[in-house]
N, C-alpha and C positions, 0 to 999 in steps of 0.2 A: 635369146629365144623368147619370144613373145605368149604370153599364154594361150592366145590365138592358135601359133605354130604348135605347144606343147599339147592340144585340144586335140590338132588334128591328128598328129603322130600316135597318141593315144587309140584313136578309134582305129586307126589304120593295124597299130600292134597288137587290138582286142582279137581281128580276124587269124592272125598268123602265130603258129604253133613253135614253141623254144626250139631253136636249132644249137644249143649249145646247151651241155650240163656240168655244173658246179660240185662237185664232192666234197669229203672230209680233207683232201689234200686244198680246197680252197683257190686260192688265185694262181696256179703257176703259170710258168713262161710259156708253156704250151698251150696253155687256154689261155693265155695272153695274145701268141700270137692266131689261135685261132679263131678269136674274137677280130683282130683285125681284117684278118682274112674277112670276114664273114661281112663284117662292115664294108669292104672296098666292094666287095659283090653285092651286097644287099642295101647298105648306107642305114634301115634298121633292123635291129635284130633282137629276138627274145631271148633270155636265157633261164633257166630252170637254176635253183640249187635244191640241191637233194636233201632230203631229213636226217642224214647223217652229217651232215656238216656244221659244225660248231661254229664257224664265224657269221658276224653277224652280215646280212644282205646288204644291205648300206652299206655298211662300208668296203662289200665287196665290188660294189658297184662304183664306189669312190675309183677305188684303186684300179679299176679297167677301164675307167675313164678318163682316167689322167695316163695309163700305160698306151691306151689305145690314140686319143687327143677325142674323144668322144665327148657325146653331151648324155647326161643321164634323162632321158624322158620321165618317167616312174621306177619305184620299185613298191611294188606290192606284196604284202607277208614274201613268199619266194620265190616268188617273179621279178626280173631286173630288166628293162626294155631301154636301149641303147640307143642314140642315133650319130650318125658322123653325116655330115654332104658330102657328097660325090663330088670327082670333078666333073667341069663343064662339058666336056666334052660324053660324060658319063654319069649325068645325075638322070634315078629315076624317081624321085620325090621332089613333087613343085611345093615347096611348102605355102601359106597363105602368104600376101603381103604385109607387111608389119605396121 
């Protein structure tokens, strides 16, 4: 992903509000696969981690991106913004050319 692409994804996930929350329990399989879910419907998506959660964003971010096959766009203090493509027949993000 180009910083071009990473720019645009950016602004696009400044307007849209976390559709997923992170707690003390951290990465499980359920917010694993709800994250996916989230992504095949949305391709990106915010996630919120709560102030009670001990792990670090990074690397929670790591680890749904590699469980999901995502790309990390940002993570900021606890804000984590995700992106996967869509398929062809189902992408609604034209990203820039590269």
């Amino acid at each position: 992903m180009t910083s071009k692409q990473r720019a645009y994804l950016k602004s696009l996930a400044m307007k849209t509000e976390p559709i997923l929350q992170l707690g003390k329990g951290g990465v499980t399989p359920e917010n694993t696969k709800a994250a996916d879910e989230a992504l095949a419907a949305r391709e990106l998506i915010k996630i919120s981690v709560l102030q009670n959660c001990l792990e670090d964003p990074r690397q929670m971010a790591e680890i749904l991106s590699e469980r999901t096959h995502s790309q990390i766009v940002q993570v900021i203090g606890k804000k984590i913004v995700l992106y996967r493509e869509g398929k062809d027949d189902k992408k609604k993000i034209i990203l820039p050319s590269k």
